[in-house]
LUMNU-782200 format. One record per residue (C-alpha): residue number from 1; x, z, y. Coordinates in nm, 2 decimals. Layout:
<NUM <X Z Y>> ...
***
This chain:
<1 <-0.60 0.12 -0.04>> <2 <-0.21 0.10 -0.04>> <3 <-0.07 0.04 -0.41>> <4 <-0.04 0.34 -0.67>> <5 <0.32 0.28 -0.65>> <6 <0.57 0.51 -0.91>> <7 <0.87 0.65 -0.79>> <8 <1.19 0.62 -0.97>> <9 <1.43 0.84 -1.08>> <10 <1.83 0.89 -1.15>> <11 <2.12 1.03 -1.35>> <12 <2.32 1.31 -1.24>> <13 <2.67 1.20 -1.05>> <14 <2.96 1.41 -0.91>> <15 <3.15 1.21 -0.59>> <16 <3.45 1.42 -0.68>> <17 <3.47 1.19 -0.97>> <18 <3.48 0.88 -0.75>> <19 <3.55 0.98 -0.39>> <20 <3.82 1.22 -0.21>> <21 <3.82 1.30 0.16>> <22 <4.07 1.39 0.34>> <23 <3.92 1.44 0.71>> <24 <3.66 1.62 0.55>> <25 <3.74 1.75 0.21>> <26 <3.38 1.94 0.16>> <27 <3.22 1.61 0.18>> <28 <3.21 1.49 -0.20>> <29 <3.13 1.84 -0.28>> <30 <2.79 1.87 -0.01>> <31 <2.69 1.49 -0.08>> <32 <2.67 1.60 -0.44>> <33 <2.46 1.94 -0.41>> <34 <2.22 1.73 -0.18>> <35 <2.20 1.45 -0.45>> <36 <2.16 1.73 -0.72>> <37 <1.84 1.84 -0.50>> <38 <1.67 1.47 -0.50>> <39 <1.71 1.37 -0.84>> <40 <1.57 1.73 -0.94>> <41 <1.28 1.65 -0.70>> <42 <1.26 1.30 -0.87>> <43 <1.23 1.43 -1.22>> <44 <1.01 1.70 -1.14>> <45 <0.74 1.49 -1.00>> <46 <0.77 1.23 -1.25>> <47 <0.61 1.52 -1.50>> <48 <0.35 1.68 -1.30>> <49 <0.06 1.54 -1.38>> <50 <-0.14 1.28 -1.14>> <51 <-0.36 1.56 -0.94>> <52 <-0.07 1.71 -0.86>> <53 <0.20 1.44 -0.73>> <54 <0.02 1.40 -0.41>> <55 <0.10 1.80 -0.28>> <56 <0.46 1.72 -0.41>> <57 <0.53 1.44 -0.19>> <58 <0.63 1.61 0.06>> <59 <0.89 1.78 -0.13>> <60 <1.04 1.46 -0.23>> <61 <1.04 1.34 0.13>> <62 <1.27 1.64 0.22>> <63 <1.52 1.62 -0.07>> <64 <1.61 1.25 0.01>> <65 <1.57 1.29 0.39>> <66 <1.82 1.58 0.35>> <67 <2.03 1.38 0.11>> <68 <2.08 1.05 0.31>> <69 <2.27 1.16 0.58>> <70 <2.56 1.29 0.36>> <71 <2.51 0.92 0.17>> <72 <2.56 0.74 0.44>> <73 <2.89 0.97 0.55>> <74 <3.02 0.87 0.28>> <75 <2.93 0.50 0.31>> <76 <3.12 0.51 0.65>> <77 <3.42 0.65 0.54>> <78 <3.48 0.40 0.26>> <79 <3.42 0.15 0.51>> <80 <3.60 0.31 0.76>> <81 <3.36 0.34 1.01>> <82 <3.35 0.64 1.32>> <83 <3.01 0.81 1.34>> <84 <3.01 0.93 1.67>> <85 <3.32 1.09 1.74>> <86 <3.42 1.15 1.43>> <87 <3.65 0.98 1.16>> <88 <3.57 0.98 0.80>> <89 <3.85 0.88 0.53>> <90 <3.71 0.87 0.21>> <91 <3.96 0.72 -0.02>> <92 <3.79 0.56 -0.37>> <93 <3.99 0.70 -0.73>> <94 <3.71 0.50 -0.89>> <95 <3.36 0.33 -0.89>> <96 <3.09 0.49 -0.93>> <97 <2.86 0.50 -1.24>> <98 <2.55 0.57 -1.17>> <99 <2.20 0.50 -1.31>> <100 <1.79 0.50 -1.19>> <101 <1.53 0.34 -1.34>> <102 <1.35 0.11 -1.20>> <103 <0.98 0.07 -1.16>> <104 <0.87 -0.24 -1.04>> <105 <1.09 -0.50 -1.26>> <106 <0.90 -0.66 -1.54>> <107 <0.61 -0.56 -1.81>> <108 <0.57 -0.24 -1.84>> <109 <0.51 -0.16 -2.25>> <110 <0.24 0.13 -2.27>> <111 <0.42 0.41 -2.43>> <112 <0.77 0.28 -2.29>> <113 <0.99 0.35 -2.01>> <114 <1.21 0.07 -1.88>> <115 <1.53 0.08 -1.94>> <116 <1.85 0.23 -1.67>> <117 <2.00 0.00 -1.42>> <118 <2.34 0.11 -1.39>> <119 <2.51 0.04 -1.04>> <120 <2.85 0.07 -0.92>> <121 <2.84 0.05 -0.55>> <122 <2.70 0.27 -0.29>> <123 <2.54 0.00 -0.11>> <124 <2.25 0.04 -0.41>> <125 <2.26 0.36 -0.44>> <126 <2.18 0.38 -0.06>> <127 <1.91 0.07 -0.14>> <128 <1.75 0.30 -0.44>> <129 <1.72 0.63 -0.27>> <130 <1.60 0.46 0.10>> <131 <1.39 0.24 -0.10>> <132 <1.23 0.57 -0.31>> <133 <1.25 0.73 0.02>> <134 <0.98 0.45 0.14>> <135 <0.74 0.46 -0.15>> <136 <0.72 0.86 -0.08>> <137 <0.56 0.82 0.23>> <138 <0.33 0.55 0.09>> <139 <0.19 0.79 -0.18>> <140 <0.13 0.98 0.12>> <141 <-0.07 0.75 0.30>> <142 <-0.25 0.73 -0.03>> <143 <-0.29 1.08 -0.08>> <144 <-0.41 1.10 0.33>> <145 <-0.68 0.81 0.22>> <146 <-0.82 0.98 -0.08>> <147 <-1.08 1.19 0.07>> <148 <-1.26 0.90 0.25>> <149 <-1.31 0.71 -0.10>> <150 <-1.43 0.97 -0.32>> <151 <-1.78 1.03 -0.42>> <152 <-1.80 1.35 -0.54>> <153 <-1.70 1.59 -0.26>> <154 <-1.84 1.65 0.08>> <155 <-1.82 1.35 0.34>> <156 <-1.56 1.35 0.59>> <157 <-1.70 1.34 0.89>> <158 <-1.57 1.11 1.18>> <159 <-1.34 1.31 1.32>> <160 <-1.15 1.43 1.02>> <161 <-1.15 1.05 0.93>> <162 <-1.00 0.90 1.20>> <163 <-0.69 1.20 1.18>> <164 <-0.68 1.07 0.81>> <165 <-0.63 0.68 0.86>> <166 <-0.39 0.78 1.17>> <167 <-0.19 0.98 0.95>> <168 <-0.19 0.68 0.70>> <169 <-0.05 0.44 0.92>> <170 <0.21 0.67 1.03>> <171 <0.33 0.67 0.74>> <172 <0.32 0.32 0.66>> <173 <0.50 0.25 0.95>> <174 <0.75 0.46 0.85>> <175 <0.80 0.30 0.51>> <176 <0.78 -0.05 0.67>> <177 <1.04 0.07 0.88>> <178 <1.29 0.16 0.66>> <179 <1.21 -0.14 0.43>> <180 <1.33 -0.31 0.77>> <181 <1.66 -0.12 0.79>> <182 <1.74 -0.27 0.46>> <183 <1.65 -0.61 0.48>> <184 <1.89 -0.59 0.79>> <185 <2.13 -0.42 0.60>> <186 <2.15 -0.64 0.33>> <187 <2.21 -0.94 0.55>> <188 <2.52 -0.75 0.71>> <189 <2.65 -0.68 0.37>> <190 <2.52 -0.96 0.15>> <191 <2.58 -0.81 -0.22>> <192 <2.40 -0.91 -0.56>> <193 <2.14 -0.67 -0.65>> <194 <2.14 -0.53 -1.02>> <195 <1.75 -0.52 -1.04>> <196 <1.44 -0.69 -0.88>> <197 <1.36 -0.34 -0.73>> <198 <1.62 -0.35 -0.45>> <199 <1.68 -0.76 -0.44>> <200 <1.62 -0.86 -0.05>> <201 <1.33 -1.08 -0.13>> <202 <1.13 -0.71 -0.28>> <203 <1.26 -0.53 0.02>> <204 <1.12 -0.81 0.26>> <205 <0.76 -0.83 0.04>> <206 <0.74 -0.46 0.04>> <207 <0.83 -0.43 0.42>> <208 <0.54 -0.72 0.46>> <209 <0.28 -0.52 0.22>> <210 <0.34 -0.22 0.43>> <211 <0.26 -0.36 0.74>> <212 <-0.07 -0.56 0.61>> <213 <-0.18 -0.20 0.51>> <214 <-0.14 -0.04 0.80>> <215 <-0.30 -0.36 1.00>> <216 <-0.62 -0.32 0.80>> <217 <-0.61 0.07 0.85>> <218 <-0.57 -0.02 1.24>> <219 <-0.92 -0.21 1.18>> <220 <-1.08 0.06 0.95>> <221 <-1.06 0.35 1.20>> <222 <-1.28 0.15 1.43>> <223 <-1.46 0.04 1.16>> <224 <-1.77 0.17 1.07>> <225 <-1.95 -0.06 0.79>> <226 <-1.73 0.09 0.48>> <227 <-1.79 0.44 0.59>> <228 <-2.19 0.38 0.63>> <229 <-2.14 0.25 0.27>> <230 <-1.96 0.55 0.11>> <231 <-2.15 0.78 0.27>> <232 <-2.44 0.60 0.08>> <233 <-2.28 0.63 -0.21>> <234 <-2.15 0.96 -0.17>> <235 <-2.35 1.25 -0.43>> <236 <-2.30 1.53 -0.21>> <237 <-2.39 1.37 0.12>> <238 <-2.75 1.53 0.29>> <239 <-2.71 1.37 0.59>> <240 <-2.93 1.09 0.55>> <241 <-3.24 1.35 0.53>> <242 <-3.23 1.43 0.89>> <243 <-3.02 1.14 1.10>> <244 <-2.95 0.77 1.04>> <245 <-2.65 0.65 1.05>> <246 <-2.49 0.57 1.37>> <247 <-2.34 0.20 1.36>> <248 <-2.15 0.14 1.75>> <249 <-2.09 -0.25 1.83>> <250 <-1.72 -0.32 1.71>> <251 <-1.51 -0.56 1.87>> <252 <-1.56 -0.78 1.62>> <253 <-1.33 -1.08 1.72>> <254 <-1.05 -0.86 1.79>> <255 <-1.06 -0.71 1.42>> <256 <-1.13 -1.06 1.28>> <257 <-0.81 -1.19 1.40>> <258 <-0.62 -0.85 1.32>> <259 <-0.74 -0.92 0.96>> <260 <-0.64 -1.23 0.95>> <261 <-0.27 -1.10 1.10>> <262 <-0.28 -0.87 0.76>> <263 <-0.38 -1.15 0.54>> <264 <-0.06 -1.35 0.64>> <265 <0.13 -1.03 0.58>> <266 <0.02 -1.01 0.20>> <267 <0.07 -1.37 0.13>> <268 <0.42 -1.37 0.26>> <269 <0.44 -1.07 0.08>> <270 <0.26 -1.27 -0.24>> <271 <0.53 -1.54 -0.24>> <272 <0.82 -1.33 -0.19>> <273 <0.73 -1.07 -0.52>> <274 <0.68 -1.43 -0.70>> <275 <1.06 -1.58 -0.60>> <276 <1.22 -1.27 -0.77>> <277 <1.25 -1.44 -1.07>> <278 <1.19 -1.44 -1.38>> <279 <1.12 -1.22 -1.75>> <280 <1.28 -0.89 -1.70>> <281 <1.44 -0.98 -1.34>> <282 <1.04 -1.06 -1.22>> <283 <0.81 -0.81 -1.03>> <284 <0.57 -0.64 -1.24>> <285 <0.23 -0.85 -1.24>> <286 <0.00 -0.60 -1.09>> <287 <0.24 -0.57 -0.80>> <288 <0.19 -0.95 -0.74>> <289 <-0.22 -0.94 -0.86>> <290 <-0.22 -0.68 -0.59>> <291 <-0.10 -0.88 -0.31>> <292 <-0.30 -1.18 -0.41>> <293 <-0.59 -0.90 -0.34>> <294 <-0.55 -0.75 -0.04>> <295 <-0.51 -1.15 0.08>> <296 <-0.87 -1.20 -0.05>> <297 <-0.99 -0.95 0.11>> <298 <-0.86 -0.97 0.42>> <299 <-0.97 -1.32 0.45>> <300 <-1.31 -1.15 0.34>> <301 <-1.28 -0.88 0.60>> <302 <-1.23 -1.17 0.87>> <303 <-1.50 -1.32 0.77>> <304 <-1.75 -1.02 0.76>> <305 <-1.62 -0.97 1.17>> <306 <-1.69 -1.33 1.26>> <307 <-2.02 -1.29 1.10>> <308 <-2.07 -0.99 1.27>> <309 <-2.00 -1.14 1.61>> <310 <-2.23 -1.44 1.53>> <311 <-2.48 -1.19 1.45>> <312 <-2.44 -0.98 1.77>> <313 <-2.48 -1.33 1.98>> <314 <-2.78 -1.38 1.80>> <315 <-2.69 -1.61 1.53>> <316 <-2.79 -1.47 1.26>> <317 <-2.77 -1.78 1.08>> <318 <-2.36 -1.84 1.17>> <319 <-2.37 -1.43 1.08>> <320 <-2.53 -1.49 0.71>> <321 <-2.26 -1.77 0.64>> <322 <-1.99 -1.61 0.72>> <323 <-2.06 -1.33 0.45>> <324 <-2.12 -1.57 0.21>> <325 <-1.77 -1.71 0.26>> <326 <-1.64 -1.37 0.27>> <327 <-1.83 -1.33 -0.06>> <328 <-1.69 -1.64 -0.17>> <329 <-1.34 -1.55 -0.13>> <330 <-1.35 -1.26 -0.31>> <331 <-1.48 -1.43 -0.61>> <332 <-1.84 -1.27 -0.63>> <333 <-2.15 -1.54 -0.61>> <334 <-2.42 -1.55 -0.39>> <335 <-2.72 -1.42 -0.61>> <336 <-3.09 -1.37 -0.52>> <337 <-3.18 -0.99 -0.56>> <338 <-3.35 -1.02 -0.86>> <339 <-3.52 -0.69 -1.06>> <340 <-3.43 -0.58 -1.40>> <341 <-3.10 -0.58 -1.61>> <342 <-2.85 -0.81 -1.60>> <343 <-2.48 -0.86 -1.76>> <344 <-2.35 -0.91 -1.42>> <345 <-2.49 -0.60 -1.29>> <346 <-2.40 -0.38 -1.56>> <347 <-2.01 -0.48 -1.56>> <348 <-1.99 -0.42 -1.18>> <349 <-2.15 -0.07 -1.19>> <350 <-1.92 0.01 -1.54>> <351 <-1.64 -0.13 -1.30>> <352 <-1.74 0.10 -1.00>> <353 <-1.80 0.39 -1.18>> <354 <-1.49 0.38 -1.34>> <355 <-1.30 0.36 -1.03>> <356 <-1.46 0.64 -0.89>> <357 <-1.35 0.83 -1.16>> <358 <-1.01 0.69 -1.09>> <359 <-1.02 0.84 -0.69>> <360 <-1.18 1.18 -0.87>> <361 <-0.89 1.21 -1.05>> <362 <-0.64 1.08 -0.83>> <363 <-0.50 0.83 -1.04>> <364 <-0.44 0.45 -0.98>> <365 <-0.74 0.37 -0.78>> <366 <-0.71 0.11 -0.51>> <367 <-0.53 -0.13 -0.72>> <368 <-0.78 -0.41 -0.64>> <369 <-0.64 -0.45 -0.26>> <370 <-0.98 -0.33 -0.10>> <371 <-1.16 -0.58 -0.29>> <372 <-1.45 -0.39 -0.42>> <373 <-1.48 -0.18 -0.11>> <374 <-1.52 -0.51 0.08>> <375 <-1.79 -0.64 -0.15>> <376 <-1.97 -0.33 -0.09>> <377 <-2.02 -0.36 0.25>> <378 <-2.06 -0.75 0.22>> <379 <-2.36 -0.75 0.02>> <380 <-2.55 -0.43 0.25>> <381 <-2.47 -0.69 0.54>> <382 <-2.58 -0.99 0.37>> <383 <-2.92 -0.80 0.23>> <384 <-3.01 -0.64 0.55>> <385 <-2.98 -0.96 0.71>> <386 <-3.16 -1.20 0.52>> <387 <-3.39 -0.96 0.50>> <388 <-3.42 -0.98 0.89>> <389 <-3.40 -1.34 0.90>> <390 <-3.65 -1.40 0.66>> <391 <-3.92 -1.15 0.80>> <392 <-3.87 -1.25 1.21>> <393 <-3.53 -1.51 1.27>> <394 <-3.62 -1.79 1.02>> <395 <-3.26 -1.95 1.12>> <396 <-3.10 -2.23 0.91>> <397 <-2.84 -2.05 0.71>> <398 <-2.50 -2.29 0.74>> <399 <-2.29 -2.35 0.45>> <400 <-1.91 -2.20 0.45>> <401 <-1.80 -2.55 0.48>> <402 <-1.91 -2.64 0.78>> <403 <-1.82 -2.31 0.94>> <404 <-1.45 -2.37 0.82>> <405 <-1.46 -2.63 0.98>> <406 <-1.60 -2.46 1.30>> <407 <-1.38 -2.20 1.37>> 
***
């Protein structure tokens, strides 16, 4: 679910070039081994291919952890700060020049890297590597997530899937909270950022996409609608020979509002991607497409729970229009199952096919925001209860107007 996000990568820099200390003279020297260490990680997993980047992850999370102390010494001693107990002097011969490449400003050209951002302050190199630090662990929630999508491996059973999404939103958590630490940072020491990727308005949208994600994976542990639906899907699952699937009453009101907390998260986070600005100082479009997305289907996700608590109070009708909205707001219309071939049919199966190969092979699936996972398990709830209410109920289905209106 959380964006296929790329992480960036640096030039090589020596603090002995730019900084002496005389309080600690082995400073420059340790800060620069350390940085040595995470641009080698950077580079490094920039060229393994995408089925291996996820078991690298966590040798990316180390470097920079291990690097960012030592970049923050020498923050404080230029600013002549006491850490503790201690006093850094770090006196400054010259600025820095040093270079990353950014990943989320502009159009990216197939076939063409964008170009270096050179900084000359520590205050962005502390807002690149944090900011890369963040990412990490949201490639990690991604990688923690990929299991529970695919359709070509054995299901993971409940257990194993609630450690999974608990695992994910620990680390989301984690990159919200560090996104946090900057945006606070870069109100105490208001400077003018050379790219989009580290401008306060990103770090704020990035910090807000973060915690939409982990809001909805708060809701999809306790959820069990989109695992009944993979499980269908699923190639290798057996289950379904000997035992139905188990569906528990959710507390459907409480996750409606929830996902209505994560859609305000990823339109804040919508119109603070689009106030970046603009040609090669904007975000990069799917970034923005991708929080318009997980909006929709949010909303659509708040939807599917109000139906669901209509449904349980025995309104079935209420319960049928609120899946139609939830349709609605995803874009997909309300058809009559119909037999045969259709164009409509045929480009959402080419569609879903082709992102289960994109899960097989761990590349940039999820980019929809949850979109076509929500759609799934909208139409099974919209079919199995018309098909209810056509057979036995026979209630007055209301339109998503008037239920709008109503809640």
């Amino acid at each position: 679910m959380p964006y296929p996000f790329v992480l960036p990568t640096t030039s090589s820099f020596v603090f002995s070039s730019s900084f002496t200390c005389e309080s600690h003279p082995s400073l420059p020297l340790n800060a620069t081994t350390y940085r040595g260490v995470a641009r080698d990680a950077l580079k490094k997993h920039k060229r393994l291919p995408p089925s291996s980047r996820a078991a690298d992850l966590s040798n990316v999370i180390s470097s920079l952890t291990s690097y960012i102390p030592y970049l923050l010494a020498v923050d404080a001693g230029v600013s002549h700060q006491v850490i503790g107990t201690d006093v850094i002097n770090v006196d400054v011969k010259a600025p820095p020049g040093i270079e990353w490449r950014p990943t989320l400003s502009g159009d990216l050209v197939p076939g063409k890297e964008r170009n270096r951002t050179k900084i000359t302050t520590l205050e962005h190199e502390i807002f690149f590597v944090i900011s890369s630090l963040a990412v990490a662990y949201i490639n990690t929630a991604r990688s923690c997530l990929q299991p529970l999508y695919t359709t070509t491996e054995a299901f993971v059973g409940t257990q194993q899937r609630t450690v999974a999404i608990s695992t994910a939103t620990k680390h989301l958590l984690t990159a919200a909270s560090l996104y946090d630490y900057l945006s606070g940072r870069s109100e105490q020491r208001p400077t003018e950022a050379p790219c989009v990727d580290i401008a306060p308005s990103t770090i704020r949208a990035m910090s807000c996409l973060a915690l939409a994600e982990a809001t909805l994976l708060a809701i999809l542990k306790d959820d069990p609608y989109p695992a009944i639906v993979s499980q269908d899907r699923n190639k290798e699952d057996r289950e379904w020979m000997y035992k139905a699937p188990d569906i528990p009453k959710v507390r459907a009101h409480l996750y409606a509002r929830l996902a209505l907390a994560a859609s305000e998260h990823a339109a804040k986070a919508g119109s603070l991607f689009q106030s970046g600005g603009n040609g090669s100082s904007k975000i990069t479009p799917g970034l923005i497409k991708y929080a318009d997305d997980l909006r929709k289907s949010s909303k659509a996700k708040a939807c599917r729970f109000f139906g669901i608590d209509a449904e349980l109070g025995g309104q079935t009708g209420d319960g049928i229009g609120w899946l139609r909205a939830g349709l609605r707001e995803l874009g997909v219309e309300v058809q009559e199952a119909k037999k045969g071939l259709s164009l409509s049919r045929f480009k959402k199966e080419f569609s879903e096919k082709r992102e289960d190969k994109r899960i097989t092979k761990d590349g940039a699936w999820g980019a929809d925001g949850g979109k076509m996972e929500e759609t799934r398990v909208l139409e099974m709830l919209d079919a199995k209860w018309n098909k209810m209410n056509d057979t036995v109920g026979f209630i007055f289905v209301f339109l998503f107007a008037y239920l709008t209106v109503y809640r």
